[in-house]
TILO-333227 format. One record per residue (C-alpha): z, y, x. Coordinates in steps of 0.02 Angstrom, whole numbers, plus 50000, padded with zeros to 5 digits. Layout:
// residues N
ZYX;...
//
This chain:
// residues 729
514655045249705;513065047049585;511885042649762;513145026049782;513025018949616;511115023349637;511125013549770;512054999049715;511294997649557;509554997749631;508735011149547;507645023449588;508385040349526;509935047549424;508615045549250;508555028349284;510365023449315;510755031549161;509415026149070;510225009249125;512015012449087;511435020148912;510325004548873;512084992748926;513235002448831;512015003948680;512144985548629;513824986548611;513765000848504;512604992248377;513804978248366;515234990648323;514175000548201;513794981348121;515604977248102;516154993248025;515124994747956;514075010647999;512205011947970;512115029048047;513085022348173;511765008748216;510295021148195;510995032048332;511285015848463;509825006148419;508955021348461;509695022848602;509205003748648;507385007348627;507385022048698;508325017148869;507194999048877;505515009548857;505995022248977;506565008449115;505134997149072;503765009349106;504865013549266;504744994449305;506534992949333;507434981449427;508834981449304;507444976449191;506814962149322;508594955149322;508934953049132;507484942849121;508144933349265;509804930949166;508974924549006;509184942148932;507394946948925;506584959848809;506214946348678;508024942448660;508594960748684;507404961848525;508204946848460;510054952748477;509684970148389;508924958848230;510314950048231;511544963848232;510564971148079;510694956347975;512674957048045;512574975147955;511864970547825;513144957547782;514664966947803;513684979847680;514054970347545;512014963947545;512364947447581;512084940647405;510574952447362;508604950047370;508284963547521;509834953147626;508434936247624;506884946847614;507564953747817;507974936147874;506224929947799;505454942647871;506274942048057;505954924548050;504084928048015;503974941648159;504544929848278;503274916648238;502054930748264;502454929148449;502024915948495;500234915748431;500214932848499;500534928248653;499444912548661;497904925248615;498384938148756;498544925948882;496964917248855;496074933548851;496574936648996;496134918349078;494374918849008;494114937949072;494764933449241;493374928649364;493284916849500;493004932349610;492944951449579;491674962849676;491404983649711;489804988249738;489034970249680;487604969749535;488204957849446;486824963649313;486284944349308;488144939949256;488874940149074;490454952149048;490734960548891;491614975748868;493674971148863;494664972348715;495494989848694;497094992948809;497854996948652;497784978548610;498054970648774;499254984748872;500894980848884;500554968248739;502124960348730;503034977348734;501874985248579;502134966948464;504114967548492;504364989648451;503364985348273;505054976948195;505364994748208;504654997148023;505874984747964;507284989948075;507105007947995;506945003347823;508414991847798;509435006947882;509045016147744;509065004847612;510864999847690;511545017947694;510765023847546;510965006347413;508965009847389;508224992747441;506494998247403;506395005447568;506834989747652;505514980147576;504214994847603;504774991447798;504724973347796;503064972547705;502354987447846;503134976047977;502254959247934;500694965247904;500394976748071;501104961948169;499644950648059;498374963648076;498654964048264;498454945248269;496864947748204;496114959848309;496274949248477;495454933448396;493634939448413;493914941948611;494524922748647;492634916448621;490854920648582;489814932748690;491764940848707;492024934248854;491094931949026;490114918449091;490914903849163;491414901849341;489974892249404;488674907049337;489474921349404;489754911349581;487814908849551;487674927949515;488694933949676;487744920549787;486054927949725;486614945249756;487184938849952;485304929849971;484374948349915;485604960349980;485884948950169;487624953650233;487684957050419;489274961250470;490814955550376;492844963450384;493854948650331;495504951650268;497194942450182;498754948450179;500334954450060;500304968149933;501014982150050;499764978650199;498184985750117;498225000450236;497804986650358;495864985050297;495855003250198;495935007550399;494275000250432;493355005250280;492475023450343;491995012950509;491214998550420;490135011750326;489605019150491;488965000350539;487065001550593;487224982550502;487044978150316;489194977750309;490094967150175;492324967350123;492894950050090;494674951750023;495834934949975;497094942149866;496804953549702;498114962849739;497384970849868;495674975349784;496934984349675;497484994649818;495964996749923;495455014349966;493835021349890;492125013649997;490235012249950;490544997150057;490084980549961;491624970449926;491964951949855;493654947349835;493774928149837;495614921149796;494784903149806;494694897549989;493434883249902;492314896649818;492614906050000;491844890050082;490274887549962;489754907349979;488014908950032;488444917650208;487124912350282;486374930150338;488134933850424;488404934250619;489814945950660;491564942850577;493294955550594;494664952450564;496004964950548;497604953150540;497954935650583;498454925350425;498264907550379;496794909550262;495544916050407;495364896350442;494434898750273;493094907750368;493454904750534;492804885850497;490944893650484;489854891650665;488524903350627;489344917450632;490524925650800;492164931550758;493194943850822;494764949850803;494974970250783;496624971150729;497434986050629;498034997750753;498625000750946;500254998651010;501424989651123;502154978551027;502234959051055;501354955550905;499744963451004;499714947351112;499774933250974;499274920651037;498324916650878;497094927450957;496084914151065;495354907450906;494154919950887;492714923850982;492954938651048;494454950751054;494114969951050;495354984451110;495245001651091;495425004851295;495854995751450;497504995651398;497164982051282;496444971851418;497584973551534;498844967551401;498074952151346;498034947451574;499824950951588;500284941251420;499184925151501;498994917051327;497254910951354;496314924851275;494864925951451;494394942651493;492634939551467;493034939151303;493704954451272;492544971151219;493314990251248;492684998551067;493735012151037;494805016950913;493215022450779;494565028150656;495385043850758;493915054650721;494915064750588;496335069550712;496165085350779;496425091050960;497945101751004;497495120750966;499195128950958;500295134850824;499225143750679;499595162350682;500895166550531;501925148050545;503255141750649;502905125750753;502765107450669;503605093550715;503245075650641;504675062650656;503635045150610;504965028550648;504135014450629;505035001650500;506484988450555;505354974150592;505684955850538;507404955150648;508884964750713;508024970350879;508764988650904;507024991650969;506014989250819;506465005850768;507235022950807;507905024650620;509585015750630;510305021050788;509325036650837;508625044250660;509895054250605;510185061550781;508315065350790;508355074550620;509925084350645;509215090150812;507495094650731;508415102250608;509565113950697;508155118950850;508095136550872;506885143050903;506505134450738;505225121150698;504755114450545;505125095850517;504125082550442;504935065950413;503415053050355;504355034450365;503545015650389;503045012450210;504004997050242;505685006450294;507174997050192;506154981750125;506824968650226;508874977850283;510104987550179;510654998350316;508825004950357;508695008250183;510395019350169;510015027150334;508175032650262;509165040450130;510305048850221;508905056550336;507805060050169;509645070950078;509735077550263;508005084950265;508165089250102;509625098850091;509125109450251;507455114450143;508795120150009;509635131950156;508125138550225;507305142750023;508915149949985;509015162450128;508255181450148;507675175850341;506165164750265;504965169950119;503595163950015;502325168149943;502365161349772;500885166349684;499755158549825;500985143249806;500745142949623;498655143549655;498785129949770;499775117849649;498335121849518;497165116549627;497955101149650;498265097649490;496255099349463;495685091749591;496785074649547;496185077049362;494305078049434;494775062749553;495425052749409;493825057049323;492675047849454;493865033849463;493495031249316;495535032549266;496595035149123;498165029849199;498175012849135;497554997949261;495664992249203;495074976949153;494634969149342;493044958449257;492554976949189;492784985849357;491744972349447;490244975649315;490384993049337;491014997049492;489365001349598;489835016949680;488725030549666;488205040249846;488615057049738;490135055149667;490905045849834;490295062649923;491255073249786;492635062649790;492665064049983;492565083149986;493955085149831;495095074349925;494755086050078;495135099849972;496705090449898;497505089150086;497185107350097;497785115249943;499385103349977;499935110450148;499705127350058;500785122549908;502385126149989;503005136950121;502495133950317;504295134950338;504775121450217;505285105550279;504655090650191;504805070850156;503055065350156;502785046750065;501595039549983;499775037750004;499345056150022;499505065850137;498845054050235;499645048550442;498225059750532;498515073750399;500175073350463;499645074550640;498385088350617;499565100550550;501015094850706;501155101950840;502275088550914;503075072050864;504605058650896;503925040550859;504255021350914;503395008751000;502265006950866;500355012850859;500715027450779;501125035250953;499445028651027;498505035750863;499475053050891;498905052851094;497135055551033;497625072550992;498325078351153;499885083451090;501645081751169;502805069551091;504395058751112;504775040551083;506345032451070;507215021151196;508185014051056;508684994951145;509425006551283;508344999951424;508395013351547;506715028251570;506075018351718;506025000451635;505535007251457;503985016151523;503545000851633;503774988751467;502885000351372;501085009551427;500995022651261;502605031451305;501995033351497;501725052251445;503165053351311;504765063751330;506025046851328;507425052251214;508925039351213;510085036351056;511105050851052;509375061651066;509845072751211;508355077551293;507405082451122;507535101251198;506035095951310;504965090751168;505665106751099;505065116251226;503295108051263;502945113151077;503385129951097;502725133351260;501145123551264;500495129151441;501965126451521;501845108151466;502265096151645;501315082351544;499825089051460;498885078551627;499585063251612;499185063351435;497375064751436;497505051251562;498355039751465;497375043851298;495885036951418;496785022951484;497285018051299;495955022051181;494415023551286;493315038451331;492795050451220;490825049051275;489835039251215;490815040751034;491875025750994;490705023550837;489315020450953;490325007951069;490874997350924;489034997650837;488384991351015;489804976351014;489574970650854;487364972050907;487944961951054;488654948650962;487354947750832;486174944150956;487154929551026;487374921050874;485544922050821;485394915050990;486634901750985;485884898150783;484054896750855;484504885850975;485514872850856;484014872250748;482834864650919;481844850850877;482624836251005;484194847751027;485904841950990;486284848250818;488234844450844;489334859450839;490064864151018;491774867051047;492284882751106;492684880751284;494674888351328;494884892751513;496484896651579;496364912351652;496984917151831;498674925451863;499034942651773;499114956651885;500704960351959;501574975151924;501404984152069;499414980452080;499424990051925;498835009451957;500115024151939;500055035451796;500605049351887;498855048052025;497845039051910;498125037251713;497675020251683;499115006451675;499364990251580;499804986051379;498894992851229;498634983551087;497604976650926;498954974850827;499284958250722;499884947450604;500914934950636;499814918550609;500714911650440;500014901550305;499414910450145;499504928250126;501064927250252;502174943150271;501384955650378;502014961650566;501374980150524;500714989150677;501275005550578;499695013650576;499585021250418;497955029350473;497245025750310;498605024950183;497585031250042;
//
């Protein structure tokens, strides 16, 4: 009952709904305790009030989200409870006395406070906010003074409305207790911390307070681009949940043998990108995008196709290529946005056989085998680690952008899976890491992620609560330390304190330093570690969130039950058996042929009979009938494994460097045409048919792979996720 009224309330956890009901309930009180009246009574309800509102603010509510929607926002919330005091105070018999006038006076003042006070924090925060915001970006040459204090400018609004809470106490007291000294003592406290605070923000809305105007610092970044000269360039727009999208490519562009450079369109996802000694610019202003000084770049990725790559895509001097943001077979790995761009690169000859089949003018010339330079943390298979039961990952990929029952596994063959996990004997332990989109765009994904999640859960309970399994706690207890120190260390060298930083502040400081990125690689290397040991090997677990991190996940599995998603083409670089999902119901034979990753896979159908063979492939390694075909296909789909796909993908993007300093030097020919040519589309001959295509079983290489995309929207546009999370931190 408590989980359904969670649900339907849309909160996050049994605090919050009552939290919420409390906070509902409260306001009523105070107008009961006003009518009596009672000025205990309204202590206990207002307290409850501000309690409840804090707690569900700093939760970011959507209760919260829909009062302000409804006109009930925390200014009127604020409002209501003044109110109700006066109310109090007038059925207290104060009506005709001094301290009754002195509260309206004085609630009348403290809302004129506002609105000053929220004039000055506003235009603090327009005269800090740049036209762009950088990592590692010396912006030395640039004006930006330190920010005001976060205790002036957090959660402004919030700190301004909570001190009436002087008044609010004192003319309690004076009401219960006939003393109206206390009243005015509050009032008087009241007023002049509200003035006082007015005060303190006026010295950072002018002066050398605030940064240089937009035309400097655009003059600052551009002279930064002309010394530092920018080679290589990963391009990328997109919503706030997609940032695992470029995160993804940040280890390989610091492996570039070119000078690399980030350009990011939306703040949001500076906010969320992963840790990088990479130089980054983050450029919300496709106008400010077009006047960069880019003159130095050739080679453009681009990780997702959006509307805003026109922004760069416009520029002739450079190539561009799409690299997408993960492998799988998906339709989304054939947009046909794709024959924009210069080149096209896959990770095998999957990929290329994909784009011939899908005949939507992307030519083959065009299209470079690179690898997948990101799978270097997964591990090959090794076996079960002496002293643990097998591990078995169960990764769905999210619901997609319509009701297709093959978007995902989760709805119609989830629960099956998990229950089947669950009860395996011998017995495995079960991971369950979910799409980090699971539930955002359907109700009944959501609900059935819930149900898997108090499944998986509940089974831990059984298995902690019986004499079969033990732990060792002490070692548990060590690891938790550890964790708890290393994330206190981490915090350190992000330079945290758990409140969000001024972003012109982090773009001033934020040069990374080679030492501290090293430590912080090595902690969070020790984080992963001491985190597997935190709990039993036994225990299974919901894994969300940023950390652990997809490959974590796959290092410490010995087998796993996916989608069509690349998440099961990631997961073949380790060798390992798994299972994917025929959740549309097409049939083994037509499935496989649809879909190249699962060519290897155990095919489980809704009900998820045949799990026992994945069962038993995990168990039994050697007697795996697939372990061929699977190195096969991991060839076929991702490439060789010699020369490194590092080494591939530094030779493309050398390749292409060398053609547009070619195709440059030739524009710039006295006599020659200075015109810009148009790119030449040939419609390419007839795909191969399926039966030209080689067998798996004789020879692993077949069609489909992808480069997963976007689908090509204006703005920031919704993404189509290719669900690999490989770099979700």
């Amino acid at each position: 009952m408590i989980s359904t009224a969670i649900r339907v309330a849309r909160v996050g956890s049994g605090a919050e709904l009552a939290a919420a009901v409390l906070m509902l309930l409260g306001y009523p009180g105070i107008l009961v305790a006003a009518l009596l009246p009672s000025a205990a009574g309204f202590a206990v309800a207002g307290a409850v009030t501000y309690l409840a509102d804090r707690y569900l603010h700093h939760r970011g509510s959507y209760l919260i989200n829909r009062l302000g929607k409804v006109r009930a926002g925390l200014s009127i919330r604020f409002l209501i409870r003044e109110l109700l005091l006066i109310l109090l105070l007038a059925r207290a018999d104060l009506s005709e006395t001094p301290v009754f006038y002195a509260a309206i006076a004085c609630f009348l003042v403290f809302f004129g406070f506002q609105a000053p006070h929220s004039a000055l924090t506003t235009l603090i925060r327009a005269r800090r906010r740049l036209p762009v915001a950088t990592r590692n970006v010396d912006l030395s040459t640039v004006r930006i003074p330190d920010a005001p204090p976060t205790a002036l400018t957090h959660r402004a609004a919030e700190k301004m409305l909570h001190l009436d809470l002087f008044a609010v106490a004192g003319l309690l007291v004076a009401a219960g207790s006939d003393t109206p000294v206390w009243g005015y003592a509050g009032i008087a406290v009241t007023l002049a911390t509200g003035f006082v605070y007015l005060l303190a923000l006026v010295p950072y809305i002018r002066g050398r307070r605030i940064p240089s105007n937009a035309e400097t610092v655009l003059a600052g970044v551009d002279a930064w681009l002309r010394d530092y000269r920018p080679e290589t360039v990963l391009y990328f727009s997109g919503s706030k949940d997609s940032a695992y999208q470029v995160n993804m490519w940040l280890d390989t562009m610091e492996r570039l043998d070119s000078r690399p450079l980030v350009i990011l369109r939306e703040r949001v996802i500076l906010k969320k990108l992963a840790r990088t000694g990479v130089p980054v610019i983050c450029v919300p202003g496709g106008v400010h995008l077009m006047q960069m000084d880019l003159s130095t770049v050739r080679v453009a990725l681009y990780a997702a196709n959006v509307g805003k790559n026109i922004h760069l895509l416009r520029v002739p001097t450079m190539k561009h290529v799409f690299i997408g943001h993960g492998d799988s077979d998906k339709l989304a790995s054939v947009n046909p946005f794709s024959k924009v761009y210069d080149e096209v690169w896959t990770a095998g000859r999957a990929g290329r056989d994909r784009y011939a089949l899908a005949d939507i003018g992307v030519r083959d010339e065009d299209i470079a085998e690179v690898g997948r330079p990101q799978l270097a943390p997964i591990l090959p298979a090794s076996g079960t680690p002496q002293g643990r039961i097998p591990t078995v990952l169960y990764a769905p990929t999210w619901e997609g952008w319509d009701d297709d029952p093959g978007n995902t596994s989760l709805l119609l063959a989830g629960e099956n899976i998990v229950k089947g996990l669950l009860a395996a004997d011998p017995p495995v332990r079960v991971l369950y890491k979910p799409h980090p989109f699971t539930g955002t765009r359907s109700a009944r994904a959501k609900a059935t992620h819930q149900r898997i999640v108090a499944l998986v859960e509940r089974a831990a309970a059984e298995r902690a609560g019986s004499t079969r399994w033990t732990a060792d706690t002490a070692a548990q207890d060590a690891a938790r330390a550890d964790m708890a120190r290393i994330e206190a260390r981490l915090d350190e060298l992000k330079g945290g304190g758990g409140e969000e930083r001024d972003e012109a502040e982090a773009s001033r400081d934020g040069i990374a330093d080679p030492a501290r990125e090293a430590e912080a690689a090595r902690l969070r290397d020790e984080w992963n570690a001491a985190f597997w040991r935190s709990f039993p090997g036994w225990e299974h677990r919901v894994i969300e969130g940023a950390e652990p991190r997809l490959y974590d996940c796959f290092n410490v599995s010995e087998g796993m039950v996916s989608d069509i998603s690349s998440v099961v083409s990631d997961f073949i670089a380790s060798g390992k058996p798994y299972a994917v999902t025929d959740s549309a119901g097409l049939g083994e034979d037509e499935f496989k042929r649809q879909n190249t990753a699962v060519r290897a896979a155990v095919i489980l159908a809704n009900d998820a009979a045949r799990l026992g063979d994945l069962l038993a492939a995990v168990h039994a390694a050697a007697a795996d009938p697939l372990t061929e075909a699977r190195a096969g296909l991991k060839e076929y789909l991702l490439g060789p494994d010699e020369p490194p796909s590092i080494d591939r993908f530094n030779t493309a993007v050398a390749d292409l460097a060398a053609r547009a300093r070619a195709r440059n030097e030739a524009q710039e020919q006295p006599g020659e045409a200075t015109a810009i040519p148009v790119q030449r589309v040939d419609t390419p001959g007839p795909p191969p048919a399926a039966a030209e295509l080689p067998d798996l079983a004789e020879n692993p290489a077949d069609p489909e792979d992808p480069e997963a995309a976007e689908e090509a929207d204006e703005g920031p546009a919704a993404p189509v996720p290719s669900e690999s999370e490989a770099s979700l931190g």
